[in-house]
C-alpha positions, -999 to 999 in steps of 0.1 A, spaced: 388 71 -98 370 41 -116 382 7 -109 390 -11 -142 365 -38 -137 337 -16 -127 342 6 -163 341 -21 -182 310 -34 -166 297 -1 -165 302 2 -206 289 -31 -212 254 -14 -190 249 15 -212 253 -8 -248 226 -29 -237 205 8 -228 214 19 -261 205 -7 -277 167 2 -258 140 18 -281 127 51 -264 104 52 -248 119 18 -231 154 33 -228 140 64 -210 123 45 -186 147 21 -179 171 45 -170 148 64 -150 143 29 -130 182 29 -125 183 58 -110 157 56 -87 176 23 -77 207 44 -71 193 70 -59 207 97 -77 205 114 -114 231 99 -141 239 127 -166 276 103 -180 258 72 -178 290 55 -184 308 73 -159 277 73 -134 267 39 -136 306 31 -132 310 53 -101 276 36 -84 288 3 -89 321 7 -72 306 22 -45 285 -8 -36 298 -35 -18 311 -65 -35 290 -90 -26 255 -66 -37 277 -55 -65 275 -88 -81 241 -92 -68 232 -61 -90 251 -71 -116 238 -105 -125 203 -94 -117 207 -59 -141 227 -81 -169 195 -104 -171 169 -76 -170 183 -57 -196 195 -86 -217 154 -95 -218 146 -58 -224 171 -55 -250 155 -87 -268 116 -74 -263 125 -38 -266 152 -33 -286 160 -12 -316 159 -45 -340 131 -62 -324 104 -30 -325 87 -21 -362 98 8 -383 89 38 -368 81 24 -332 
């Protein structure tokens, strides 16, 4: 079972990875996963499940760090931010 707080952190995750142009979304979650060591195939429900298995203190670590990575990749990389067709 998810904790509530995880989930939602979790969701908020996987908007700013959809929000990724391929091929930056693909790698990116690629990345992830090697991180976690393990394949997500729900990445809402296996980013959610990773994070409550860490330990508190490294999940906030992860967090904060993860939020600001993808908060720049989202701004360089994102859907809006790439040309038409690229």
């Amino acid at each position: 079972m998810l904790k509530a707080a995880s989930l939602t952190t979790a969701e908020a995750l996987v908007e700013r990875l959809e929000l990724l142009s391929e091929p930056y979304r693909g790698n990116t979650i690629a990345w992830i996963e090697r991180c976690a060591a393990r394949t997500f195939t729900d990445l809402d429900q296996d980013i959610g499940q990773f994070l409550d298995e860490l330990n508190p203190d490294l999940r906030d670590e992860y967090l904060l760090n993860m939020t600001m990575i993808l908060n720049d990749a989202v701004k360089y990389f994102g859907v809006a931010s790439c040309p038409a067709g690229g």
